[in-house]
PAGUVO-578874 format. One record per residue (C-alpha): residue number from 1; residue in three letters; x, y, z. Coordinates in nm, 3 decimals. Layout:
N
<nr=NUM	rest=ALA	u=X	v=Y	w=Z>
...
***
This chain:
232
<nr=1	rest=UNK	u=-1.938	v=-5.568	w=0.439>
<nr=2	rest=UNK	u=-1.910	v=-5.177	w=0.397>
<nr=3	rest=UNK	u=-1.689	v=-4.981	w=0.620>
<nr=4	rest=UNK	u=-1.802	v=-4.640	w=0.670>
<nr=5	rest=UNK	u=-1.524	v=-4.364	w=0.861>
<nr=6	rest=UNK	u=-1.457	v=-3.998	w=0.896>
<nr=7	rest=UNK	u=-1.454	v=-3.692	w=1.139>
<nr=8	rest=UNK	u=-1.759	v=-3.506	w=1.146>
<nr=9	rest=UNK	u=-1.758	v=-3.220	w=1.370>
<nr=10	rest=UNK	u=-2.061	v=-2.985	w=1.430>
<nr=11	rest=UNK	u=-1.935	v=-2.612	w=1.640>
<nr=12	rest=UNK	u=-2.188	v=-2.380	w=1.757>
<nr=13	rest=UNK	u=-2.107	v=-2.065	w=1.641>
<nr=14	rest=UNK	u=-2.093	v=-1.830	w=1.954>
<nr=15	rest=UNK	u=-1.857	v=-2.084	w=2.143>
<nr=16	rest=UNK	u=-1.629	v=-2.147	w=1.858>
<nr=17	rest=UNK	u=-1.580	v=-1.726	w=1.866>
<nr=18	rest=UNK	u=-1.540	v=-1.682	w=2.204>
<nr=19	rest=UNK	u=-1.257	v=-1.968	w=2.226>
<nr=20	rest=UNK	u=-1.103	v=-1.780	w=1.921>
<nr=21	rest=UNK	u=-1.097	v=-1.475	w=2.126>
<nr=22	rest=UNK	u=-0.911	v=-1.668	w=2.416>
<nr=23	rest=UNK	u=-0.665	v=-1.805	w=2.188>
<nr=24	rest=UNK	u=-0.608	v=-1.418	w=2.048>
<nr=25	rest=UNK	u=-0.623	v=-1.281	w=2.432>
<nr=26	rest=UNK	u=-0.312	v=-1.560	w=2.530>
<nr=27	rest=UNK	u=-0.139	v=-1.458	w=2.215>
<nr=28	rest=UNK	u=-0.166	v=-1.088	w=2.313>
<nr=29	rest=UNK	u=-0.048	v=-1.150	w=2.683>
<nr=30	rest=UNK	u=0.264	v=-1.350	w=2.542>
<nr=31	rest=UNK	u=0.380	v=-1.078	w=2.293>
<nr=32	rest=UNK	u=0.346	v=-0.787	w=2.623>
<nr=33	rest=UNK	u=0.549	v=-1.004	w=2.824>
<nr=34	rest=UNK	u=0.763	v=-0.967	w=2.545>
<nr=35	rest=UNK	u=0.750	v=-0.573	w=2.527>
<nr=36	rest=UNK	u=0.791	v=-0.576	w=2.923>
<nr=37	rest=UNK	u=1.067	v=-0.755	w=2.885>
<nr=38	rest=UNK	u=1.275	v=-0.584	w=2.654>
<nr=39	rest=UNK	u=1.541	v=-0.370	w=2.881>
<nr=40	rest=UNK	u=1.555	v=-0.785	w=3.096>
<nr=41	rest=UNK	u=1.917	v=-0.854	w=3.136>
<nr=42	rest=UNK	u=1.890	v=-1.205	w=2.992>
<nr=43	rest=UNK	u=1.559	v=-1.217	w=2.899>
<nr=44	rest=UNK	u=1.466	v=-1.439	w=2.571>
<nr=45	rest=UNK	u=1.145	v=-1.320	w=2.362>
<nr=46	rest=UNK	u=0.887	v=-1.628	w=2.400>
<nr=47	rest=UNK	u=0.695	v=-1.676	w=2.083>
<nr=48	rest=UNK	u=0.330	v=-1.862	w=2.044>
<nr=49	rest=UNK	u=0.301	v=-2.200	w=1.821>
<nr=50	rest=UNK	u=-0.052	v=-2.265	w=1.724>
<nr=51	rest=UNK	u=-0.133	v=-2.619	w=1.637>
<nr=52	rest=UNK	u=-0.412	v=-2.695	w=1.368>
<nr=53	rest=UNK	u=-0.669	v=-2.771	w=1.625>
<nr=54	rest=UNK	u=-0.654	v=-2.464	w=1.805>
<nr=55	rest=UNK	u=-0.959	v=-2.363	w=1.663>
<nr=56	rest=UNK	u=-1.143	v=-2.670	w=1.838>
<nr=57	rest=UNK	u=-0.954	v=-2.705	w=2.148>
<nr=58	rest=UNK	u=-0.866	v=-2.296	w=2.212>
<nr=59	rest=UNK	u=-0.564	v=-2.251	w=2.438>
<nr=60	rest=UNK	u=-0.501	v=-2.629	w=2.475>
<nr=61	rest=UNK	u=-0.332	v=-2.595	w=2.136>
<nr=62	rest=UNK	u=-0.158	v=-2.292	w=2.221>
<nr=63	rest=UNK	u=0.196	v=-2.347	w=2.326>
<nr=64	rest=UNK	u=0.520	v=-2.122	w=2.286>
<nr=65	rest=UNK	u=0.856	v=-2.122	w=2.223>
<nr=66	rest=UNK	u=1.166	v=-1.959	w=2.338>
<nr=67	rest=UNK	u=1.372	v=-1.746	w=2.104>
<nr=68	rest=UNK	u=1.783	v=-1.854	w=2.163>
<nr=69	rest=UNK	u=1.900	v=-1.554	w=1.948>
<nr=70	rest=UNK	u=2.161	v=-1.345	w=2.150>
<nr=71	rest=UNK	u=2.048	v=-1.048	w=2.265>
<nr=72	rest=UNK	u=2.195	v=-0.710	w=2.273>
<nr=73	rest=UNK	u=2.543	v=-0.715	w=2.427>
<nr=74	rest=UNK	u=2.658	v=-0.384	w=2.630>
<nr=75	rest=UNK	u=2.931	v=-0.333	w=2.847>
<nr=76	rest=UNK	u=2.853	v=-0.284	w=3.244>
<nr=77	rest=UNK	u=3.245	v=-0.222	w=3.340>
<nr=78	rest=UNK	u=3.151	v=-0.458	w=3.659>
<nr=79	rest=UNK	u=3.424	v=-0.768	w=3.629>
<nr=80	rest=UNK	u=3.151	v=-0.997	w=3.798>
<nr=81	rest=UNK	u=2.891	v=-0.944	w=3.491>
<nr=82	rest=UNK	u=2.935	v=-1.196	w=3.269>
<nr=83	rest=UNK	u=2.813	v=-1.305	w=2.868>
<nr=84	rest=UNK	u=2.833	v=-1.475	w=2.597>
<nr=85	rest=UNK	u=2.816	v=-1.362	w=2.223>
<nr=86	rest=UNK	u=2.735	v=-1.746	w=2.149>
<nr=87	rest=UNK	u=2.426	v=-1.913	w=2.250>
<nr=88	rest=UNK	u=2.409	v=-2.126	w=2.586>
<nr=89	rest=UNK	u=2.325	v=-2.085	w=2.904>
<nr=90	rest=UNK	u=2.503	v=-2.085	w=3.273>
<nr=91	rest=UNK	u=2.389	v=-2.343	w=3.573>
<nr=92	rest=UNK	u=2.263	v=-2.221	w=3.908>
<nr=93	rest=UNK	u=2.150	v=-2.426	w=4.207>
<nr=94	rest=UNK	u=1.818	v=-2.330	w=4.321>
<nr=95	rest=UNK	u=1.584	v=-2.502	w=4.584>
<nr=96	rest=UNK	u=1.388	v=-2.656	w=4.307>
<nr=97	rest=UNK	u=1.699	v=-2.791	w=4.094>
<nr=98	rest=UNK	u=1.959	v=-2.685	w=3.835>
<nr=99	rest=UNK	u=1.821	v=-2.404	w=3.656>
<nr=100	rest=UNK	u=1.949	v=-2.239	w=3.302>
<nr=101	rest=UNK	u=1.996	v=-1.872	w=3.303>
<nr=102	rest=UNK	u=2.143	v=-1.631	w=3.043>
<nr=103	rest=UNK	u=2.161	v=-1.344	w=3.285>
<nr=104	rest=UNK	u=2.538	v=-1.355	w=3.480>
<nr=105	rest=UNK	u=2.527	v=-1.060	w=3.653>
<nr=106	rest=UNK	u=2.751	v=-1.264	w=3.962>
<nr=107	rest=UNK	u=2.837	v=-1.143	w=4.283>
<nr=108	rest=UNK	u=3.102	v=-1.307	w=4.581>
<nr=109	rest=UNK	u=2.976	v=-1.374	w=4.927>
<nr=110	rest=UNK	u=3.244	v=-1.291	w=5.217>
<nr=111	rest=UNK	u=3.367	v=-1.670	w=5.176>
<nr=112	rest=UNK	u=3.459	v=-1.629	w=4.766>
<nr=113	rest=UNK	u=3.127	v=-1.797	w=4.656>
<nr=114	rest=UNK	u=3.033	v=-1.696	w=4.321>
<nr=115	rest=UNK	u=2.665	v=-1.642	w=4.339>
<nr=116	rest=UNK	u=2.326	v=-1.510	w=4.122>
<nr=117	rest=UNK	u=2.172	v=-1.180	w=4.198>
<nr=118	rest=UNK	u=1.902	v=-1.416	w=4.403>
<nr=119	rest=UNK	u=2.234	v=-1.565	w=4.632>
<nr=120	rest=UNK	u=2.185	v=-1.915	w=4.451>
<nr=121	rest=UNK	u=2.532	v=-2.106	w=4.353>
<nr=122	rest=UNK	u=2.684	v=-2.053	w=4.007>
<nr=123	rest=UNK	u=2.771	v=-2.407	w=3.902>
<nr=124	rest=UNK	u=3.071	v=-2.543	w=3.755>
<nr=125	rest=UNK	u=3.103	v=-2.764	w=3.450>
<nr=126	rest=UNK	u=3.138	v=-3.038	w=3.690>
<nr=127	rest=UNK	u=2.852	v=-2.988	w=3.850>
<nr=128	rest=UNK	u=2.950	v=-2.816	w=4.201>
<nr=129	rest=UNK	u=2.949	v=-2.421	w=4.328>
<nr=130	rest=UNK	u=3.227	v=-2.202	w=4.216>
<nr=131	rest=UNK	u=3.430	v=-2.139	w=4.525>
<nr=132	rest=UNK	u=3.729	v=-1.887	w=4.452>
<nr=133	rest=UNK	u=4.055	v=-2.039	w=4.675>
<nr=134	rest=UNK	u=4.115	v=-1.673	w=4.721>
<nr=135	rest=UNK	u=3.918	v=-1.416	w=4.863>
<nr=136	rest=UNK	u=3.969	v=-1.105	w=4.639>
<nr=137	rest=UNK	u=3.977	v=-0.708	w=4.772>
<nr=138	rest=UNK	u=3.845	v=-0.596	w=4.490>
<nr=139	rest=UNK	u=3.620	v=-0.788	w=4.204>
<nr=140	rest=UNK	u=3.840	v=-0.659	w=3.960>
<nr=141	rest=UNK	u=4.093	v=-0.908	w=4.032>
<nr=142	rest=UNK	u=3.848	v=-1.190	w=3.927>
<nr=143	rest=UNK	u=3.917	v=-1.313	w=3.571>
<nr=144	rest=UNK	u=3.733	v=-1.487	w=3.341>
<nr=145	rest=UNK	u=3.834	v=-1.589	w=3.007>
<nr=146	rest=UNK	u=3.660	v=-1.697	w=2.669>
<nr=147	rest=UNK	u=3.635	v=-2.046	w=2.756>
<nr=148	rest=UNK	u=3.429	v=-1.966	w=3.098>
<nr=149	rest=UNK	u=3.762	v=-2.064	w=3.282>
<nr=150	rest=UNK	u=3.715	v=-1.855	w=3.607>
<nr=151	rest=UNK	u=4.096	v=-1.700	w=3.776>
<nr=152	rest=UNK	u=4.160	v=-1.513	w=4.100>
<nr=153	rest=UNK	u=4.474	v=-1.352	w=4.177>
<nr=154	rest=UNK	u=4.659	v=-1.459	w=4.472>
<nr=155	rest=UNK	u=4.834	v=-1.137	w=4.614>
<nr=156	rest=UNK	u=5.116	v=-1.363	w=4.812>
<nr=157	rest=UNK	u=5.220	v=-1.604	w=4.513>
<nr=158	rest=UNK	u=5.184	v=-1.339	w=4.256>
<nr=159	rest=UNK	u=4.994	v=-1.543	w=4.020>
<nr=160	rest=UNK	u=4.630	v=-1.631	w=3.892>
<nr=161	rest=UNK	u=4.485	v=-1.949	w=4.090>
<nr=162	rest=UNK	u=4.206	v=-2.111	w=3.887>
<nr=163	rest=UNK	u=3.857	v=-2.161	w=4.074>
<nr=164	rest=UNK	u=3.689	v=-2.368	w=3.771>
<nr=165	rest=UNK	u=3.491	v=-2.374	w=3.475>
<nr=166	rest=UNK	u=3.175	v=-2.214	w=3.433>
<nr=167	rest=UNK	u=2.947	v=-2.449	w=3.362>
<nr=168	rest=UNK	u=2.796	v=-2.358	w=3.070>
<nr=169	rest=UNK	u=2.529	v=-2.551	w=2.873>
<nr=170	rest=UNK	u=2.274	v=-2.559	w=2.573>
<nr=171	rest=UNK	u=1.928	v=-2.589	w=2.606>
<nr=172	rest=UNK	u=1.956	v=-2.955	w=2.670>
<nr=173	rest=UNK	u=2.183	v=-2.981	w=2.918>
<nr=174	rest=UNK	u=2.466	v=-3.063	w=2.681>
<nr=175	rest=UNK	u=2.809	v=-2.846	w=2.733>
<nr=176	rest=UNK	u=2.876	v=-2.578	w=2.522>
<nr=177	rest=UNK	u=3.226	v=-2.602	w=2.343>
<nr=178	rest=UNK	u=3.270	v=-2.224	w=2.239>
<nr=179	rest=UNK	u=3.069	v=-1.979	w=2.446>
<nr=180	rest=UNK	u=3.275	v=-1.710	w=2.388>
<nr=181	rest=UNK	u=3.256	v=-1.576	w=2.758>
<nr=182	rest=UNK	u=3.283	v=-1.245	w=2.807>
<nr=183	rest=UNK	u=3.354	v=-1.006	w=3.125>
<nr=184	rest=UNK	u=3.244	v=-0.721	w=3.213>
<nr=185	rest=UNK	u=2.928	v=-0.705	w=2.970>
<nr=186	rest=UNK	u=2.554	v=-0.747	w=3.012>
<nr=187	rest=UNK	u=2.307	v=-0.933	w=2.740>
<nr=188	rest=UNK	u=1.987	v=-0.721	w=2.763>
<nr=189	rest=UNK	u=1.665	v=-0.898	w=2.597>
<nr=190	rest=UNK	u=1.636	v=-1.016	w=2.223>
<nr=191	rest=UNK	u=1.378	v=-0.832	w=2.170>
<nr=192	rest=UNK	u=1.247	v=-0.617	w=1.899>
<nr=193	rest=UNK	u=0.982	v=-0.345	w=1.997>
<nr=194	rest=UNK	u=0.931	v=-0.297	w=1.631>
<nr=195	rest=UNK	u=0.867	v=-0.691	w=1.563>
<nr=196	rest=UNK	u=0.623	v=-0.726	w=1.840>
<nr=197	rest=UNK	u=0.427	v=-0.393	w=1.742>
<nr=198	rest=UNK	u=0.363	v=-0.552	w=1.422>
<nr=199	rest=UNK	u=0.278	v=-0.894	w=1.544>
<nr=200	rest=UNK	u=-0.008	v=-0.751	w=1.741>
<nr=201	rest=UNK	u=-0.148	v=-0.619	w=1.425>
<nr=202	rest=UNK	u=-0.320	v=-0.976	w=1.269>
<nr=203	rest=UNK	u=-0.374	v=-1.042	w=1.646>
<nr=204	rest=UNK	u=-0.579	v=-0.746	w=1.707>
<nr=205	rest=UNK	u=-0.812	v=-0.807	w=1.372>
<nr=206	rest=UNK	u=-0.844	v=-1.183	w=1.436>
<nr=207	rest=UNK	u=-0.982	v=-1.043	w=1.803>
<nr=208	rest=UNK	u=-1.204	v=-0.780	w=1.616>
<nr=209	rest=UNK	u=-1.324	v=-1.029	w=1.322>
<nr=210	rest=UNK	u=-1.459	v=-1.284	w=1.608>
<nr=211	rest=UNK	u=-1.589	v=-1.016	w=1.830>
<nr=212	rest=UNK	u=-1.814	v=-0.925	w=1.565>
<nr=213	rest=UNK	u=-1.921	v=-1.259	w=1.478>
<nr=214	rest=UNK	u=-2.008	v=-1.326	w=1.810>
<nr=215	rest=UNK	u=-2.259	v=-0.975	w=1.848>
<nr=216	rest=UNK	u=-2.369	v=-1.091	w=1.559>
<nr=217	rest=UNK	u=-2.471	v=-1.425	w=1.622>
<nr=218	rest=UNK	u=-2.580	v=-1.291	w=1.958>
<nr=219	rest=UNK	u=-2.822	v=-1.060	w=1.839>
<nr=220	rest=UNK	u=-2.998	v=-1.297	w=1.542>
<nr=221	rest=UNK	u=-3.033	v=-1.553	w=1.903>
<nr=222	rest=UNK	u=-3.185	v=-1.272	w=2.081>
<nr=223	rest=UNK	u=-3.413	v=-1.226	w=1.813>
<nr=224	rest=UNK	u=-3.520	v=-1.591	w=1.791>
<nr=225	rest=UNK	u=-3.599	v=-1.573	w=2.134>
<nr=226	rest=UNK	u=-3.776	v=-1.289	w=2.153>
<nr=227	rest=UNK	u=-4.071	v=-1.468	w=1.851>
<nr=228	rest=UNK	u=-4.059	v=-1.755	w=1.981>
<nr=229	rest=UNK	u=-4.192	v=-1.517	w=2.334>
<nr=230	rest=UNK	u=-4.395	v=-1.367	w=2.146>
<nr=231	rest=UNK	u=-4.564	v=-1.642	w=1.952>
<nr=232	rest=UNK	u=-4.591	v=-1.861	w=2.270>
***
């Protein structure tokens, strides 16, 4: 007994081109997302992965990935804007669930609730809302040091009153030892114009090169059919 296998696989030439254009298209939409995103306050670059059957499944095999580098760092001089020169990200409680973020531009409701820009609860690193026992006059009296530890001070005892810990994570949920927290500073995109320009270069010709395979082939099948009018 023989035992014949393989993969044979027979593409039409048209449809393989115009799925290689789709791929190219996605690929182009990421990197302008990327561009549009550069002056994001905690925006990360997303980059595309293509598997090795992308060129028989088209943007089923396309997938991306987010770029953790730390962006660029600039101070804000607002106490309630918040950083960190490591990598990480802070917790806020949304209707759908815990969600990462690396913007922390924070603000305080009337009660001493820290909150997002969209009014959702910063977490802790115990899982609840960061609730300041003090109600401050002015932001400035809101401290924050390296470790993400999060101080008001009390006018009537004199002295800083902790609120908690931010709680800071990595991109798996696991807590971040070192964030290197810093106050007062905003983390604009990790983007590079200059890297993304060129990245659109191959993408572009790879576009081109199947565009004109596909007027190609579609002209030699317009000529087929117009004989085989002809002749019938």
């Amino acid at each position: 007994m023989q035992i014949n296998g393989g993969v044979r696989f027979c593409e039409p030439g048209m449809r393989s081109s115009i799925r290689a254009m789709h791929v190219q298209s996605e690929i182009l939409g990421m990197i302008n997302e990327n561009v549009a995103g550069f002056d994001k306050v905690g925006f990360q670059r997303r980059e595309p992965i293509v598997s090795s059957m992308t060129e028989y499944i088209g943007i089923h095999g396309l997938s991306t990935t987010v770029d953790d580098q730390v962006g660029r760092i600039m101070n804000s001089g607002n106490p309630l804007d918040i950083t960190m020169a490591n990598k990480g990200y802070f917790q806020i409680q949304t209707p759908q669930g815990v969600q990462l973020t690396r913007d922390g531009r924070f603000k305080l409701d009337k009660d001493g609730n820290l909150l997002s820009l969209e009014d959702y609860p910063v977490l802790s690193d115990a899982g609840m809302p960061i609730k300041l026992p003090v109600v401050p006059d002015n932001p400035s009296e809101v401290i924050v040091n390296t470790k993400g530890k999060v101080s008001v001070y009390d006018k009537n005892s004199l002295q800083l009153v902790e609120a908690g810990n931010l709680g800071i994570v990595d991109a798996n949920g696991m807590a971040v030892l070192n964030p290197d927290v810093k106050q007062g500073y905003n983390e604009y995109s990790n983007v590079s114009i200059q890297n993304e320009f060129m990245a659109v270069k191959p993408v572009v010709r790879n576009f081109e090169a199947n565009r004109q395979i596909f007027l190609i082939e579609s002209a030699n099948l317009q000529k087929v059919i117009s004989q085989l009018g002809s002749v019938s």
